[in-house]
C-alpha positions in Angstrom: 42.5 143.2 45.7 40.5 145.2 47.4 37.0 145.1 45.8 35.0 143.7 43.3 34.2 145.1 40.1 32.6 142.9 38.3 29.9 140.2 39.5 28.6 138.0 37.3 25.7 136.0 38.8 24.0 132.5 37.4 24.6 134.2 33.8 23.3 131.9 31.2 22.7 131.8 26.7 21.3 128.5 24.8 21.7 128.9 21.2 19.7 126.0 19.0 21.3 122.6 19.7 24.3 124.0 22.4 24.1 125.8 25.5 26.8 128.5 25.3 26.5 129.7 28.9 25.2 127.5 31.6 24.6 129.6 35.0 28.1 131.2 35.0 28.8 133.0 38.4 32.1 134.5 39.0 33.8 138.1 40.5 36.8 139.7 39.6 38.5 142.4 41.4 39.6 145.9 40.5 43.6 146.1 39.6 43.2 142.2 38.9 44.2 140.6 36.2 41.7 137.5 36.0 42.3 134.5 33.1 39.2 133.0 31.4 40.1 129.4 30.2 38.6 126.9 28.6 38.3 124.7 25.5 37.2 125.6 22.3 33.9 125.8 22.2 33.7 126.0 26.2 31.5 129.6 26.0 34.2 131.9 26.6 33.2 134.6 23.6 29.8 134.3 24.5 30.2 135.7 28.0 32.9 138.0 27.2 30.3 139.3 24.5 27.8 139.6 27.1 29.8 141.9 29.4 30.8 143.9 26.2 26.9 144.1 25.3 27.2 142.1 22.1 24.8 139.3 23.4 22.2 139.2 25.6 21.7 136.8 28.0 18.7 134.6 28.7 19.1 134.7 32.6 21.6 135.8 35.4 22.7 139.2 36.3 25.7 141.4 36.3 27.2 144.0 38.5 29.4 146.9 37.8 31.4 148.4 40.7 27.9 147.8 42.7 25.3 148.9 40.2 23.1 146.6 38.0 25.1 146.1 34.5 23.4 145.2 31.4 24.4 147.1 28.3 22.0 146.4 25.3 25.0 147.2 22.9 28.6 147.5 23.3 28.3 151.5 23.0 26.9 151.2 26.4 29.5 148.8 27.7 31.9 151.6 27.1 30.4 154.2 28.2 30.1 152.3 31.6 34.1 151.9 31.5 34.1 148.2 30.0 36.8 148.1 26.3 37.7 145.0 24.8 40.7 144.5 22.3 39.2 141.4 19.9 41.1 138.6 18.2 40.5 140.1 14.6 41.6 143.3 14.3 38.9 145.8 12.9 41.3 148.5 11.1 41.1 150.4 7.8 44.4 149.8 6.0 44.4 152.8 4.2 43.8 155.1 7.1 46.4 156.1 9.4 46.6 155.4 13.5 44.8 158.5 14.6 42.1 158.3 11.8 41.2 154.7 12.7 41.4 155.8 16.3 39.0 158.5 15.6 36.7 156.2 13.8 36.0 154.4 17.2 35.0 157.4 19.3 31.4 158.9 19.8 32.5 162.3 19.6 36.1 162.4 18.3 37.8 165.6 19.0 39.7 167.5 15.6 42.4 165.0 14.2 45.6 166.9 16.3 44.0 166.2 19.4 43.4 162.0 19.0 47.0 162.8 17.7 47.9 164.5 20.3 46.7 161.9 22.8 47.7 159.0 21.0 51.2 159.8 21.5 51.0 160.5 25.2 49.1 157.4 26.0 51.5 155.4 24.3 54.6 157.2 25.3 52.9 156.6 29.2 52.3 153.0 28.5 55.3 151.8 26.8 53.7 151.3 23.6 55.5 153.3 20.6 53.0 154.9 18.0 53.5 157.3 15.4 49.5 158.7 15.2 50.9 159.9 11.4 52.0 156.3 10.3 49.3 154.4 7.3 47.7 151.1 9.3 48.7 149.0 6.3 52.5 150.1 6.7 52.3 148.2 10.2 53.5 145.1 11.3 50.7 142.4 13.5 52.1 143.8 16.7 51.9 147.3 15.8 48.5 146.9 14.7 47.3 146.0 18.0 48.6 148.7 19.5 46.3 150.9 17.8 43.4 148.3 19.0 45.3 148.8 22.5 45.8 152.3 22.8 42.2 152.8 21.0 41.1 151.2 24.5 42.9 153.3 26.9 41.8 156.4 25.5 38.5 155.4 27.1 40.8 154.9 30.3 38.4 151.6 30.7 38.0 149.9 34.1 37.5 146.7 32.8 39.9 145.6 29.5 38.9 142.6 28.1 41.5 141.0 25.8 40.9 137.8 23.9 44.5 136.1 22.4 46.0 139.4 22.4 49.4 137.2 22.0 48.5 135.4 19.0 50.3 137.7 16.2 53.1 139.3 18.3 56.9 137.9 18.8 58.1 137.1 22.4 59.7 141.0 22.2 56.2 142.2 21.6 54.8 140.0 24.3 57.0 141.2 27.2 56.2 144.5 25.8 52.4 143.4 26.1 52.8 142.3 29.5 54.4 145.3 30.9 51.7 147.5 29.8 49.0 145.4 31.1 50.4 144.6 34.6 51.1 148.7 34.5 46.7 149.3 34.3 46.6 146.8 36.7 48.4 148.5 39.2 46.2 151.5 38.5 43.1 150.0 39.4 42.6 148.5 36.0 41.0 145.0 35.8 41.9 142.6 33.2 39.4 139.5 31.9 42.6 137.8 29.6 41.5 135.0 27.1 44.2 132.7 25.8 45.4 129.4 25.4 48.8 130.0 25.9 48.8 128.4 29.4 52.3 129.5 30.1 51.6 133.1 29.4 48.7 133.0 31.9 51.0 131.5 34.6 53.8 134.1 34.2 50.6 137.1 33.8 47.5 136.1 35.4 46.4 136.1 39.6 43.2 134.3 39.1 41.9 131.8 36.4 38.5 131.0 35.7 38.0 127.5 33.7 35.0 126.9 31.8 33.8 123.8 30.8 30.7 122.8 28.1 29.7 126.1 29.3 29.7 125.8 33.3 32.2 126.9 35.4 33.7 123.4 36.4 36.5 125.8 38.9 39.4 128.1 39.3 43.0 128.2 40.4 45.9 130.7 40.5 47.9 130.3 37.4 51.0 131.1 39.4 51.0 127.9 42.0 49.2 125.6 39.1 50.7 123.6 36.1 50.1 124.3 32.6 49.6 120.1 32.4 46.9 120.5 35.6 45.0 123.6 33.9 45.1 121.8 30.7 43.4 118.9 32.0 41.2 120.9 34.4 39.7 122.6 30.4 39.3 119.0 29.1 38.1 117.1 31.9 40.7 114.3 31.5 44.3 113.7 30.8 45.9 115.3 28.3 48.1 113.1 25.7 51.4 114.8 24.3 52.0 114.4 20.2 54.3 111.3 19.5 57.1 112.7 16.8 58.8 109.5 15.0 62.1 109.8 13.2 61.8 111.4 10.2 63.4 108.7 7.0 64.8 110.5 4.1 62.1 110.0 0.8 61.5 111.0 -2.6 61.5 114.7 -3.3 58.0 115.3 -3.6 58.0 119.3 -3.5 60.5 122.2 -5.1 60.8 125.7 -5.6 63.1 127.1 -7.8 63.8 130.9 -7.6 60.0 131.4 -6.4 59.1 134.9 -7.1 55.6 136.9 -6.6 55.2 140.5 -6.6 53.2 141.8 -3.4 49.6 141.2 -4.2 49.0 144.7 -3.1 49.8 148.3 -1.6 50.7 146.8 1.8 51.3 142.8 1.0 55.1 141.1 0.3 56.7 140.5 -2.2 58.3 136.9 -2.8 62.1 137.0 -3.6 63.7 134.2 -5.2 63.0 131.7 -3.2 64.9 128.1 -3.0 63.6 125.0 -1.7 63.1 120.9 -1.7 60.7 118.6 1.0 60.8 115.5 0.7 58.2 112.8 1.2 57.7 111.7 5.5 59.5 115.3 6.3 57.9 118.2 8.3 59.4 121.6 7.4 58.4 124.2 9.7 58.4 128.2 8.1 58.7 130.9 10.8 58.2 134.0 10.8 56.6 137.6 12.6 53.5 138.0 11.2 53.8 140.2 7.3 56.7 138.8 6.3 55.4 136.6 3.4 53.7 133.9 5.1 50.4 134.6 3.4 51.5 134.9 0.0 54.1 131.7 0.6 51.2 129.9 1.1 48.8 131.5 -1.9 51.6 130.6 -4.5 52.3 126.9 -3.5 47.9 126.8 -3.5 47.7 128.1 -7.2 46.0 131.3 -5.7 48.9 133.1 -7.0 50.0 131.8 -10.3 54.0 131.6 -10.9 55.8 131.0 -14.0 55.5 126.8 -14.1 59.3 126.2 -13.5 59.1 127.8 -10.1 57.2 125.4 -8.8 58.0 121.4 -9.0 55.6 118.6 -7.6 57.1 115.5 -8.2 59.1 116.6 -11.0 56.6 118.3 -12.8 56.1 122.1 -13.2 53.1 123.1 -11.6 53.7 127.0 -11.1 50.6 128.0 -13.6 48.2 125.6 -12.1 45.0 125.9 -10.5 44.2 125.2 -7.0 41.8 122.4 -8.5 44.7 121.3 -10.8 47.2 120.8 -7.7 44.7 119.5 -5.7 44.1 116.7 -8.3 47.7 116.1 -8.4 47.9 115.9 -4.4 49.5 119.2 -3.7 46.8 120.8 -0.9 46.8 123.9 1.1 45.0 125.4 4.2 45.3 129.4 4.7 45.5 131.1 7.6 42.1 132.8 8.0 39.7 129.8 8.1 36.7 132.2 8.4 35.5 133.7 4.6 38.7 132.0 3.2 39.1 128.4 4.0 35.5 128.0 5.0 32.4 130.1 3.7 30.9 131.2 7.1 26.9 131.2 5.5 27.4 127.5 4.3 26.8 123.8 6.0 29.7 121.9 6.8 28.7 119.8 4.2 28.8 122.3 1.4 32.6 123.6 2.5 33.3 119.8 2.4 32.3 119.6 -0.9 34.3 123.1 -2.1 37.5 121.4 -1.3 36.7 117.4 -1.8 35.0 117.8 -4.8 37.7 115.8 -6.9 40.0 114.0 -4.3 36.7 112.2 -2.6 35.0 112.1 -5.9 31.8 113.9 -4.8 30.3 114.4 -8.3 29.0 111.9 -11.0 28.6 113.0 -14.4 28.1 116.7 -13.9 25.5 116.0 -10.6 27.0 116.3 -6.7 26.8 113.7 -4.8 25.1 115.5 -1.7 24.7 112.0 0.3 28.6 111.3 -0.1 29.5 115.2 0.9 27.6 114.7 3.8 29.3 111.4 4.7 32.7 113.2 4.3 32.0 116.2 6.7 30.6 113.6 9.3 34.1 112.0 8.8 35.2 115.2 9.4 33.2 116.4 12.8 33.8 112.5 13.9 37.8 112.2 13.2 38.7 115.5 14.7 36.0 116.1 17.5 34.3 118.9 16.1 31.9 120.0 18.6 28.2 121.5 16.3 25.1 119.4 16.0 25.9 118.0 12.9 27.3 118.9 9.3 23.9 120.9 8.1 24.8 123.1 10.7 26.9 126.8 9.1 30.5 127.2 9.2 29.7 130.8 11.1 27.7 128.7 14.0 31.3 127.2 15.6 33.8 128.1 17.4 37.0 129.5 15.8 38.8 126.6 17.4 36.0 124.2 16.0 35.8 125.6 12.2 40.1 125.3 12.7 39.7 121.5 13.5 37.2 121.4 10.2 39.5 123.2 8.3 42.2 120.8 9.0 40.4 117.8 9.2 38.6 118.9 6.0 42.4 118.1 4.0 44.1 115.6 6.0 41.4 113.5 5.6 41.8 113.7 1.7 45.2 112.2 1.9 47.3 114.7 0.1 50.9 114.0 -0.9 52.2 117.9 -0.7 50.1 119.4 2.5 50.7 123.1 2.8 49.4 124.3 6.5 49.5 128.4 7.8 48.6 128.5 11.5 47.3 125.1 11.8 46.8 125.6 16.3 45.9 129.5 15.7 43.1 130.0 18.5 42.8 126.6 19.6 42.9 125.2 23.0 46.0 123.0 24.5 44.1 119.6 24.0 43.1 120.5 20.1 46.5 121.7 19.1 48.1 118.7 20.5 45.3 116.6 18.4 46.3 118.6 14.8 49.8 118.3 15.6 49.3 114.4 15.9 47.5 114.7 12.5 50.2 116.6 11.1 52.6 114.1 12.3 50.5 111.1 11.7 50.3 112.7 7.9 54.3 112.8 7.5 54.9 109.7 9.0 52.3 108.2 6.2 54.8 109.7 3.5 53.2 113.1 3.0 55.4 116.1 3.2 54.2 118.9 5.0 54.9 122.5 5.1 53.9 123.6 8.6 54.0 127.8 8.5 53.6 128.9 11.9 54.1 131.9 14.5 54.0 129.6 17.8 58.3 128.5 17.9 57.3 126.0 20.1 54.9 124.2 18.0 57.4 124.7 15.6 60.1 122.7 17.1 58.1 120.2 18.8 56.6 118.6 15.0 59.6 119.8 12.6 62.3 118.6 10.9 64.0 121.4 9.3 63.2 124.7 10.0 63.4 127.7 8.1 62.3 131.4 8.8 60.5 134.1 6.6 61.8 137.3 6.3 60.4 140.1 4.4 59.7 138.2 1.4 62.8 135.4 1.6 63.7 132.3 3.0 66.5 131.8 4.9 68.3 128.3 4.4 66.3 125.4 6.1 68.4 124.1 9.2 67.7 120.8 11.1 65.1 121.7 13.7 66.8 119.5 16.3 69.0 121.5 18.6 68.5 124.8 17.0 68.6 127.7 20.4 66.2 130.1 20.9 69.6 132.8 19.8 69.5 131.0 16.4 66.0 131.1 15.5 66.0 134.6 16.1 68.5 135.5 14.4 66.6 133.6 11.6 63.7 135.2 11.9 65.1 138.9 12.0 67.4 138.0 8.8 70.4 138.7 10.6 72.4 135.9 8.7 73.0 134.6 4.7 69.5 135.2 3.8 70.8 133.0 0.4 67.5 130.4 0.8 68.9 126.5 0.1 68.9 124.0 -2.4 69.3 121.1 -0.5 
């Protein structure tokens, strides 16, 4: 490290009722690869969308390799060599890789050249792209390749990537981490967001921890615990999820020869799948991202309607029933993308209470809603799972993604469900709020609920479940006991590489 290339100097943002930024000064070097950590909620977005020119701040400076930086707008940013690869892909399906590449350039040459270049920065990075291929045809990993390479063509000398790791398998990561510690050594430096605290050890030179918005210090990942950063985001000790031994119950859930067709062009089909959970059991589904989880998850909801004999709850055939209709019954479900489809981002916290609660917390009398009981339920909410806004009148949009996750969940836990069907329940959450909804989830189970916990992160996986079983292209491979299973096995699980014959049992 030789010298700095980006200064950032008493940088502060106050949004109404929180403080986002609170005089944030730090540098990071050129060829660096510089960590940004901090709890949900802690500011991180809102500076990285300063240096990117998405917000303006109120006060405090920046520097860019020595001159005065303050892009109004993020084409500016660019043009000044700053590229950041977001958490949410922004991608046209129905376009292919050099067509959505194009769509990101000022001036895009003719269609063969982005082709053209698109090839050779990937070949040069180590990041295989056919230009040619449809966006939808890709897997998660594949996808942010595009994002990635759309970054380097900019040959950026700042790359700012926030959870880049969140949709890719540990393959894809290595993969991830070659490329990146390759720009580094070319001068390239990296601002990487994530709260995969072991990733930043085995990537990172230099962390940066924010705290309620203030720098509160930093540390090099490689000489410091995961446990110690942890508890340097939360400001106190950070408590590990208690698992009790799972007891054998009532069958409470079962799918018999579940079929869907794919929902669209470039979504999975469901194949005949075969399953039973019973009541105090944890079943983890894994699975790279595309293979089915989204649709597993719509068809056990009643988004997807099934013939009824497909799906049992409690003995009963549910398969043609509503969401409303299951949720009355007990059977409840939390998707994957909290933002426009388990939450509406324009509404309060108390009116996405209400969507969901409307019949388990009995928040209507005689055709009226009960707006004073909604309310109380999304302050149980904010209160039972530390949701950080200034109160429940507050919109969905206004929190964090890690925030609006802990809503999300809270939201359906907190109506007691019998059958509780979770997708991604830690995505984009911080080490102390994933330990808290794994609790929950565990907490749930151990009251007799049976829970379905589909989920990308193996770890998490294996730390709450009891069986595990892995998603494949549309099928479901034969749950196994969770205890004991090797790192060999599960991927061999999750690649289909075995009897792909889902189980009975």
């Amino acid at each position: 490290m030789t010298n700095t290339l980006l200064k950032l100097d008493g940088l502060t943002k106050a949004y109404p009722g929180v403080v986002a930024n609170s005089d944030v000064s730090f540098d990071i070097q050129s060829g660096e690869i510089h960590a940004l950590l901090g709890e949900n909620g802690a500011g991180k977005s809102t500076l990285v969308k300063t240096v990117y020119g998405l917000v303006k701040p109120d006060s405090g400076t920046m520097e860019l390799g020595g001159a005065p930086f303050a892009p109004p707008e993020p084409r500016a940013a660019r043009a000044a060599g700053v590229a950041m690869v977001f958490q949410h892909f922004s991608l046209f399906d129905a376009l292919n890789v050099a067509e959505n590449i194009a769509l990101g350039m000022e001036n895009p040459p003719p269609q063969r050249q982005v082709a053209a270049r698109v090839r050779e920065v990937s070949e040069k990075y180590g990041l295989p792209l056919d230009p040619d291929r449809i966006v939808g045809d890709l897997s998660a990993g594949e996808r942010q390749r595009v994002e990635i390479i759309r970054c380097l063509l900019q040959d950026p000398k700042l790359l700012i990537m926030d959870e880049p790791t969140s949709v890719l398998t540990p393959q894809e990561v290595d993969i991830l981490f070659q490329t990146l510690r390759k720009l580094a050594a070319e001068g390239t430096a990296i601002l990487y967001i994530s709260h995969k605290l072991e990733e930043i050890r085995a990537l990172c030179e230099t962390a940066t921890i924010l705290r309620l918005g203030k720098v509160v210090g930093s540390c090099d990942p490689r000489q410091t615990s995961a446990r110690d950063m942890a508890e340097m985001m939360v400001g106190s000790s950070l408590q590990v999820p208690e698992k009790t031994a799972a007891e054998g119950g009532d069958t409470l859930l079962e799918l018999k020869g579940l079929s869907a067709p794919a929902p669209h062009q470039f979504g999975t089909a469901l194949k005949d799948l075969n399953l039973s959970v019973v009541a105090g059991e944890i079943l983890g589904v894994g699975g790279v991202a595309g293979n089915g989880q989204d649709e597993l998850v719509a068809a056990l909801s009643g988004e997807t309607r099934t013939a009824p004999d497909m799906i049992h709850f409690k003995g009963k055939a549910v398969g043609h029933l509503s969401p409303n209709d299951r949720r009355a019954l007990g059977l409840l479900a939390a998707p994957e993308e909290r933002m426009g489809h388990a939450a509406a981002p324009d509404l309060s916290l108390t009116e996405n209470a209400l969507m969901t609660g409307l019949t388990r917390k009995s928040l209507s009398r005689r055709g009226f809603l009960n707006w004073p009981d909604a309310k109380r339920f999304a302050e149980d909410v904010i209160k039972g799972f530390d949701v950080r806004t200034p109160g429940p009148e507050n919109a969905a949009r206004s929190l964090s993604g890690g925030n609006l996750q802990k809503f999300v969940i809270g939201r359906e836990i907190l109506q007691e469900p019998e059958v509780f069907v979770v997708n991604q329940p830690t995505w984009g959450v911080d080490a102390a709020a994933a330990a808290a909804i794994r609790q929950a989830l565990l907490d749930l189970a151990a009251k007799g609920a049976a829970v379905i916990c589909i989920s990308q992160d193996l770890d998490e996986l294996m730390e709450i479940s009891d069986r595990f079983a892995a998603l494949n292209a549309g099928k479901l491979s034969a749950p196994r006991p969770a205890k004991g299973l090797t790192v060999e096995e599960i991927g061999l699980m999750l690649g289909g590489a075995h009897d792909m014959e889902a189980s009975h049992a």
